[in-house]
C-alpha positions in Angstrom: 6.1 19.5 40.9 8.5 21.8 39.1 10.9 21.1 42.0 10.6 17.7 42.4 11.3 17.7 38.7 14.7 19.6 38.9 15.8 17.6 42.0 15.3 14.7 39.2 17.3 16.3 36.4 20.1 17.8 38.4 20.2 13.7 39.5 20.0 12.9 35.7 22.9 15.2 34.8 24.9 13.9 37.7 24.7 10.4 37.1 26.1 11.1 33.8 23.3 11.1 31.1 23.5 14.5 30.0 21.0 17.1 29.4 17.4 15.9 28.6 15.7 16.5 25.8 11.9 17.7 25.4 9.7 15.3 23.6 6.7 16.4 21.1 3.8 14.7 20.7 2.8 16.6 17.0 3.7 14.0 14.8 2.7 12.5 11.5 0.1 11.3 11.4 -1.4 14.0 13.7 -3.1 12.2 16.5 -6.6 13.3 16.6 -6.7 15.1 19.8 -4.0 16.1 22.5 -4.2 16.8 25.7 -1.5 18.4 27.3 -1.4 18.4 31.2 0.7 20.7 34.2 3.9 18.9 34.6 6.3 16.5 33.0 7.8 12.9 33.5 11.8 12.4 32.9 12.9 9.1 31.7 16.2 7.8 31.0 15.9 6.4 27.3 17.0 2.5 27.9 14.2 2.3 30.7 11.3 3.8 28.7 10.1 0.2 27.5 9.9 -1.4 30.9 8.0 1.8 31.9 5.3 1.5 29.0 2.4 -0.1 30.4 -0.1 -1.5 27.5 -3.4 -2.1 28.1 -5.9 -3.8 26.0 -9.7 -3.1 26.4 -8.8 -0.4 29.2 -11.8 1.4 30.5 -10.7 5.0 28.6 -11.0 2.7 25.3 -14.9 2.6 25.3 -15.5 4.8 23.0 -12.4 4.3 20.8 -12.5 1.8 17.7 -10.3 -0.4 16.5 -6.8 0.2 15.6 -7.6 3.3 18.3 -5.9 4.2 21.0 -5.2 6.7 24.6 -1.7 7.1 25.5 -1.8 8.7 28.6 1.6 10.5 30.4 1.4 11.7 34.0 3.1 11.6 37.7 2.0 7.3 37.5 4.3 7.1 34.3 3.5 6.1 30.4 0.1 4.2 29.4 -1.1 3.1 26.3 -4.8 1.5 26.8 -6.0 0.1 23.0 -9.2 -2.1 21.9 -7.0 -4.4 20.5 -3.3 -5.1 19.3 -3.4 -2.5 16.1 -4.3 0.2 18.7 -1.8 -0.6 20.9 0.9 -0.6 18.2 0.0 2.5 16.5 -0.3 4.3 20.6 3.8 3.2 20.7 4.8 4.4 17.4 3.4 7.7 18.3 5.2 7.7 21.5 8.2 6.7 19.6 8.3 9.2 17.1 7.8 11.9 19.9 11.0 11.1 21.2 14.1 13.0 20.6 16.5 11.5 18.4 19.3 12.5 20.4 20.6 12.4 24.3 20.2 9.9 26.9 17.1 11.3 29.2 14.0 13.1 28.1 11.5 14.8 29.5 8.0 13.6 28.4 5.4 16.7 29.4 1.6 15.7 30.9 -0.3 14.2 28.1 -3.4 12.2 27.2 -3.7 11.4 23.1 -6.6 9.7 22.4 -6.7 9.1 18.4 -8.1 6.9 15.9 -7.4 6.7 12.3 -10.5 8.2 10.2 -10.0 5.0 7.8 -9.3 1.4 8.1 -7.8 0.8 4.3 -4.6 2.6 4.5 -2.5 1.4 1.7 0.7 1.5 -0.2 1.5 -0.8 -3.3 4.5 -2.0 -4.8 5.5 -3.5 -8.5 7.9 -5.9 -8.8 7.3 -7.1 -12.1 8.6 -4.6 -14.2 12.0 -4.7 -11.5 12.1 -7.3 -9.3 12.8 -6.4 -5.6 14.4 -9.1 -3.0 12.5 -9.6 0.3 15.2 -7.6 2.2 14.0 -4.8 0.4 9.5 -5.7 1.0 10.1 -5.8 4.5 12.2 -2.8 4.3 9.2 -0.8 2.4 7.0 -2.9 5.1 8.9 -0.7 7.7 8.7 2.5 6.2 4.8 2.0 6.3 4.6 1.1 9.6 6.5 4.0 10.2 3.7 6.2 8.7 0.8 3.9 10.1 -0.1 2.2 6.8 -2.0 -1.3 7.6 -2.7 -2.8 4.1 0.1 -3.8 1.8 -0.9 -4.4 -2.5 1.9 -6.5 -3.5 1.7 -6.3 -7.8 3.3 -10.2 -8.4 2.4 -10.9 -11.7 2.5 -8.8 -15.5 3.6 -8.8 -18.9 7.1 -7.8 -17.7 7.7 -10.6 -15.0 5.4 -13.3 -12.9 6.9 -13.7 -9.8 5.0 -16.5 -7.7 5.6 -20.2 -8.1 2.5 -22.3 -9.0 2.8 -26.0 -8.4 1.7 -28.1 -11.4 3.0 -25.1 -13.8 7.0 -25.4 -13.7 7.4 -22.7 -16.5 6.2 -19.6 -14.5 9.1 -19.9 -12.3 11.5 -21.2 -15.4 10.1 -19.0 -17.8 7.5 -16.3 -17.3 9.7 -15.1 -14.7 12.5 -13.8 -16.9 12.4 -11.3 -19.7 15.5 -11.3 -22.0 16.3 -7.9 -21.8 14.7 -4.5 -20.9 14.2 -1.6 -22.9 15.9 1.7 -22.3 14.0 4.9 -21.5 10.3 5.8 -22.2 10.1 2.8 -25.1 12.8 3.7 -26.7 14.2 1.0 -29.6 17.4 0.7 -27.9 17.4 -2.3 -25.2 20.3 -3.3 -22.1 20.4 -7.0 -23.4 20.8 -7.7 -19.9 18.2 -10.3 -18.8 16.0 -9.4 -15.5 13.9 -11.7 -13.4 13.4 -13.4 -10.4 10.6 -15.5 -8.7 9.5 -16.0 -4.7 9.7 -18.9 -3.2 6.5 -19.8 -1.3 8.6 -19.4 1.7 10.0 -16.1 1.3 6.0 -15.3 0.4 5.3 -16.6 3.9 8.1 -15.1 5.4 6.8 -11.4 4.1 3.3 -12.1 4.9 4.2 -12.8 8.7 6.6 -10.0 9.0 4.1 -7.3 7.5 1.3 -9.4 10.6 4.2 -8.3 13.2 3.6 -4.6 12.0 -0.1 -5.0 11.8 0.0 -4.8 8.0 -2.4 -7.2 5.9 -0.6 -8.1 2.3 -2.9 -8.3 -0.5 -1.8 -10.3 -3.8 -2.5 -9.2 -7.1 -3.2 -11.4 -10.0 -3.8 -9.4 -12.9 -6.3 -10.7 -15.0 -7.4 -11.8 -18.0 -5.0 -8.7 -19.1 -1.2 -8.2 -18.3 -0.9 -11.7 -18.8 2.2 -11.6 -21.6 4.3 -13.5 -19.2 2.1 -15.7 -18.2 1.3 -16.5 -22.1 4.9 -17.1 -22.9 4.9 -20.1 -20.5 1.9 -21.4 -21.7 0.6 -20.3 -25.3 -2.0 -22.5 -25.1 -3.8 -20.0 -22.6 -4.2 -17.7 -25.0 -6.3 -16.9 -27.8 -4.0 -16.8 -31.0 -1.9 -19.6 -29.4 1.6 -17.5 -29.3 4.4 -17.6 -30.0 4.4 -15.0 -27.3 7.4 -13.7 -25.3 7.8 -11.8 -21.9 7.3 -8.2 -22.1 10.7 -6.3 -22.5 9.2 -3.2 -23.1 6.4 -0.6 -21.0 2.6 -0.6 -22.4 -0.4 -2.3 -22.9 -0.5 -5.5 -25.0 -3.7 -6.9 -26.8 -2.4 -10.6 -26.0 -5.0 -11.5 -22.8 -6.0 -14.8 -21.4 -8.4 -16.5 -23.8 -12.1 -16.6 -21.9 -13.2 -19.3 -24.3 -11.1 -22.3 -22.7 -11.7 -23.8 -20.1 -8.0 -24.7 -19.4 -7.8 -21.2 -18.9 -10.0 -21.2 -15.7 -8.3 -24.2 -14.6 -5.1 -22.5 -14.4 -6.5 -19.5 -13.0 -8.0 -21.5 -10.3 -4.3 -23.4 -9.6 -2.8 -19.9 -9.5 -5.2 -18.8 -7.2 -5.2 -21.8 -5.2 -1.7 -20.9 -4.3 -2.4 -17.7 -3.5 -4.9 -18.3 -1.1 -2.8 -20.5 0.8 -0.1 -18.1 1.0 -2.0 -15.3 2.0 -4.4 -15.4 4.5 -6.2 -11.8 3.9 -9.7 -11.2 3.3 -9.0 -9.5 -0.3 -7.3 -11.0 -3.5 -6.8 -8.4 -6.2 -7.6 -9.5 -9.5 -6.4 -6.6 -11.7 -9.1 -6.4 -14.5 -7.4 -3.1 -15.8 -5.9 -2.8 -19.5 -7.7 -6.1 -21.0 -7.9 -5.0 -24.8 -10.6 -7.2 -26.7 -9.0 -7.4 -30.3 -8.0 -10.9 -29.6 -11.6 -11.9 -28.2 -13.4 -10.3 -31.2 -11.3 -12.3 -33.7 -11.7 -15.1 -31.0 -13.9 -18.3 -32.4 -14.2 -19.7 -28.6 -14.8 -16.4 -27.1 -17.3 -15.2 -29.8 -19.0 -19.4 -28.8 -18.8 -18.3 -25.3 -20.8 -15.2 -25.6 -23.0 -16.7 -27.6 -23.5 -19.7 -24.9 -23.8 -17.0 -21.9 -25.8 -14.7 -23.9 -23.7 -11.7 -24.1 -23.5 -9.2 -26.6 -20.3 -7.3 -26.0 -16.5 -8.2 -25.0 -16.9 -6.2 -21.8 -20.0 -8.2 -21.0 -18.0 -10.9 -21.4 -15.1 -9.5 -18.9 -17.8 -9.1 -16.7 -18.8 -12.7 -17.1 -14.7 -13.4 -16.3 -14.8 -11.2 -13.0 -17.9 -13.2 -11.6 -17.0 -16.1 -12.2 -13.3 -15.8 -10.7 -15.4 -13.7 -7.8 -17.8 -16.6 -7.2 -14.5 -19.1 -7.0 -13.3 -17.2 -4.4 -16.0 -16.3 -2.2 -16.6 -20.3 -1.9 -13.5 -20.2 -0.2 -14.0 -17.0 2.0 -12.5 -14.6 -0.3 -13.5 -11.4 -1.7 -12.2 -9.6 -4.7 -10.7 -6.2 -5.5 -10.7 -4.7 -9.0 -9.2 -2.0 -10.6 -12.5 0.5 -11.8 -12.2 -0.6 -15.6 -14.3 -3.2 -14.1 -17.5 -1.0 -13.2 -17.6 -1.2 -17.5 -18.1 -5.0 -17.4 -21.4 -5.7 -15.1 -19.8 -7.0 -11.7 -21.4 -8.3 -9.1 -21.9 -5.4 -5.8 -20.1 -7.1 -3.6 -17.0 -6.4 -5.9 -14.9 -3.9 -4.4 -13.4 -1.1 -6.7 -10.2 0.5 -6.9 -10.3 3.7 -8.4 -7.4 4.9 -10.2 -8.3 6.6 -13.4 -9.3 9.6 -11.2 -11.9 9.6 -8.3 -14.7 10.2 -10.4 -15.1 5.9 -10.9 -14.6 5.7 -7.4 -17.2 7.9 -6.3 -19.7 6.4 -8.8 -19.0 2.9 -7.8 -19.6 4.1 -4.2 -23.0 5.2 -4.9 -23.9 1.8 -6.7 -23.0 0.5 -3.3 -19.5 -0.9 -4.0 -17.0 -0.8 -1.4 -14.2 1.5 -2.9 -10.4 2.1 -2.6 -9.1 5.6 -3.7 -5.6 5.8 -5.6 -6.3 8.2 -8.4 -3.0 8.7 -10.5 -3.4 12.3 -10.0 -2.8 12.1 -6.2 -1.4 8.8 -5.3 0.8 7.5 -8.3 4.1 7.5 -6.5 6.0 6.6 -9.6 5.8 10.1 -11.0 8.1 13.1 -10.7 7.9 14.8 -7.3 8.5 18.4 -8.5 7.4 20.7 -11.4 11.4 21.5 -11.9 13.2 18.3 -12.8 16.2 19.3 -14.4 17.7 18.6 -10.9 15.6 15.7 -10.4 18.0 12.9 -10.5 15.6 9.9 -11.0 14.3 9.6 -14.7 10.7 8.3 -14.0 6.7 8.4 -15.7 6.7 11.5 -17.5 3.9 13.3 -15.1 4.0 14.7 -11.3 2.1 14.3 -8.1 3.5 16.8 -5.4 3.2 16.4 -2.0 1.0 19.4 -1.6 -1.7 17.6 -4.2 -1.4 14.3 -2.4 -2.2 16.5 1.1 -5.3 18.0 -0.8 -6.9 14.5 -1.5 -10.3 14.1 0.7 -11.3 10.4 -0.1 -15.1 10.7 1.0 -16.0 14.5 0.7 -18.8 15.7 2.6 -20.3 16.6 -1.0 -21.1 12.5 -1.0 -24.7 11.5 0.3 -24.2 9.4 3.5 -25.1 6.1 2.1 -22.4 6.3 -0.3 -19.8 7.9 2.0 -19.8 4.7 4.0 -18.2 2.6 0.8 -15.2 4.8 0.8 -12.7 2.5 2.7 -9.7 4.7 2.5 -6.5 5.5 0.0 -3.6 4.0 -1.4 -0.7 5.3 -2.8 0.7 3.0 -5.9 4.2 2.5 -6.9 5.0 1.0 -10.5 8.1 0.1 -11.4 8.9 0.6 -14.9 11.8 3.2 -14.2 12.4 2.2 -10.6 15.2 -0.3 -10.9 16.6 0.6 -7.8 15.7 0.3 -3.9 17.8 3.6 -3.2 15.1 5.1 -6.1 12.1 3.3 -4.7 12.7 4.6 -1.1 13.1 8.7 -2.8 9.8 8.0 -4.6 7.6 7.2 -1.8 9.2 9.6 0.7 8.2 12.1 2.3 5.0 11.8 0.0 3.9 8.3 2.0 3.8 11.1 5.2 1.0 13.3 3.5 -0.8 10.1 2.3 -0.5 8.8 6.1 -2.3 12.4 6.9 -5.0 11.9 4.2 -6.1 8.3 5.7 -5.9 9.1 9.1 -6.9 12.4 9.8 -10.1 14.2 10.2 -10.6 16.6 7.2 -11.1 19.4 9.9 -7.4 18.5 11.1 -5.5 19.0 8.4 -3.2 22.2 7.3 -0.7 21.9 5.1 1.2 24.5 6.5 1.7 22.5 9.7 2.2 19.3 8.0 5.0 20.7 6.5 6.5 22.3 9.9 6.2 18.4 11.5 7.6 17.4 8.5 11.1 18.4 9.5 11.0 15.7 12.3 10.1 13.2 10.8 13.0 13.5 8.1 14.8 13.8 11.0 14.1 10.3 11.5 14.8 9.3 7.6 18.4 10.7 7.9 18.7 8.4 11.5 17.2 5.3 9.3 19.5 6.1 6.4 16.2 6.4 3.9 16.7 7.9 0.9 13.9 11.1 0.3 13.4 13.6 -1.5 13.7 17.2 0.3 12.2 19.4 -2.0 8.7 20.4 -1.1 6.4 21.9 -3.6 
């Protein structure tokens, strides 16, 4: 073989393609196991597509699961045998990122990979209320997850700040609720930019983002904040809230006691129209529906929500949250739908079947787990991408949230630790990495923020725990920057 192999490459290098380069299969995520094999196949780099051969339901797949894969090298050439689509795409993205990022042949040694990711909710999240992004820019942040094998995408469209989906039969959203007159400067300071900021997606565009995350194998979940972070919402319509307004889109960061009054029923009759919409935009299985941040001042001093508990027989505002959440739940499973909530809603009495997102640590997360709700891990002190990167940030350019998640913490994070009783184990669906805007203005920002730590959340969904080392990560790390500085990415290089 190793002469049949030189006879090709002297070939190679006389026909003008150079010398090859060596390909290495250790990428990020680490595929779960590789098999290296005695000798090597050379391919010239514009024929290695014809030369993939993709399989579905391939007999080497039996014991694979979804979104799984074998990608097999030898003397026969390149094969990539899935139990479905996902597993086929994630089998060529490995090979891709094996490559060499230079020269015109390579040399591609022996190999069989056969890997599945260790969870099936792999998620990143972007805001773009507090700074409105264009859909260049979502499918851009859409690639850089594919990139890391991320399949679920929580798209934040509506807060005090900015309500960015149009909503037949309520003009004002768009008009309206989707500006704020100016934004406020720095960590609340009392100086604003008197420059007004907005924007609103057309229903289109929506479309146009949902199928090009489908492409990538990336499901995009809305998020409807509710009854709180309504502020823009309220300044369209005053009548949907409990005082009656005047109220005007947030300009500044926060937490405002102005919520969606639960005594009206015009109230449920617009959230029903807004989610309406939603559903026939996005076809996914989840719908977020926020629930975090819902102050109850206004709902105490509230003569129709104070009738309303009385009527349901609750005794407490939260009860009465609770009451909110099940009822929106109950609206949208009769269409097929289940809901996601952030874990402020474990405090309200929600239905089981409501799945948590825990982000006020993992401590919510793992008790909602063993009540037997399905779970989502993005606890701010591992997966809040909008905080400093470093513990030094005098040369930190980016003026962000005033805390820090470093890459090395966000490697640490085990979502389902063995310490978890079976039963409960099973609830934990995976993690997600979130991405508020409030300082992030900027794509070139956005893209620094999230990279390279996406890489060591990509590790945290989709390796075993046994696999990981941290040491390791950071020696495939290199490569993969490699590949930031070919896409023109912006990152951040410092490692701590």
């Amino acid at each position: 073989m190793r002469n049949i192999l030189s006879i090709i490459l002297f070939f190679v290098v006389l026909c003008g393609y150079g010398q090859p380069e060596r390909a290495e299969y250790r990428v990020i995520p680490l595929p779960q196991k590789i098999e290296e094999g005695r000798g090597e196949l050379v391919v010239v780099r514009s024929d290695l597509d014809r030369m993939v051969k993709s399989v579905v339901g391939g007999k080497a797949t039996k014991a694979i699961e979804r979104e799984g894969y074998v990608l097999t090298v030898n003397k026969k050439g390149i094969r990539i045998e899935a139990p479905d689509s996902a597993g086929l795409f994630y089998g060529r993205q490995t090979l891709m990122k094996s490559l060499p990022l230079t020269g015109d042949t390579i040399v591609l040694p022996f190999v069989t990979i056969t890997d599945q990711p260790r969870f099936h909710y792999r998620g990143m999240h972007l805001d773009v209320c507090r700074h409105f992004f264009p859909v260049s820019f979502v499918k851009k942040y859409l690639d850089i997850m594919a990139l890391h094998g991320m399949n679920t995408f929580h798209w934040h469209l509506t807060d005090d700040q900015g309500w960015r989906i149009d909503v037949p039969g309520y003009p004002l959203l768009k008009e309206k609720a989707a500006w704020r007159s100016e934004t406020v400067i720095g960590r609340n300071s009392p100086v604003y930019d008197g420059v007004a900021h907005g924007g609103c997606y057309t229903k289109d565009e929506l479309r146009e983002v949902v199928e090009y995350a489908r492409q990538r194998h990336i499901t995009v979940i809305p998020e409807i904040d509710m009854p709180g972070h309504m502020l823009a919402a309220l300044s369209a319509y005053p009548e949907l809230g409990c005082t009656g307004g005047p109220y005007e889109v947030g300009r500044s960061w926060g937490v405002f006691d102005d919520i969606l009054c639960a005594g009206k029923e015009e109230t449920f009759r617009f959230v029903k129209a807004v989610l309406d919409e939603v559903m026939d935009v996005f076809p996914s299985e989840y719908i977020h529906i926020g629930g975090d941040e819902a102050p109850k001042v206004r709902w105490d001093a509230c003569p129709l929500c104070q009738k309303r508990m009385q009527t349901e027989g609750l005794t407490t505002c939260n009860q009465l949250q609770g009451w909110f959440a099940k009822r929106v739940e109950n609206y949208l499973n009769s269409r097929g739908k289940r809901i996601i909530g952030w874990d402020e809603i474990l405090d309200c009495d929600v239905n089981p079947s409501a799945t948590i997102m825990s982000w006020r640590g993992t401590e919510g997360g793992l008790k909602a787990s063993a009540e037997g709700h399905d779970v989502i891990m993005a606890p701010t002190q591992y997966c809040y991408f909008d905080y400093y990167q470093t513990k030094d940030r005098v040369d930190y350019t980016p003026f962000v949230f005033n805390a820090e998640v470093l890459l090395s913490k966000i490697y640490s994070l085990d979502p389902a630790p063995d310490s978890l009783p079976e039963y409960a184990r099973k609830h934990i669906l995976g993690a997600q990495a979130n991405l508020w805007t409030e300082y992030i203005a900027y794509e070139s920002v956005a893209e620094y923020q999230v990279l390279p730590r996406m890489a060591a959340l990509a590790e945290v969904d989709w390796c075993q725990t046994s696999q990981k080392d941290y040491a390791d990560f950071l020696k495939r790390l290199d490569r993969l920057q490699a590949i930031y500085d070919q896409k023109g990415w912006q990152y951040c290089a410092r490692r701590e």
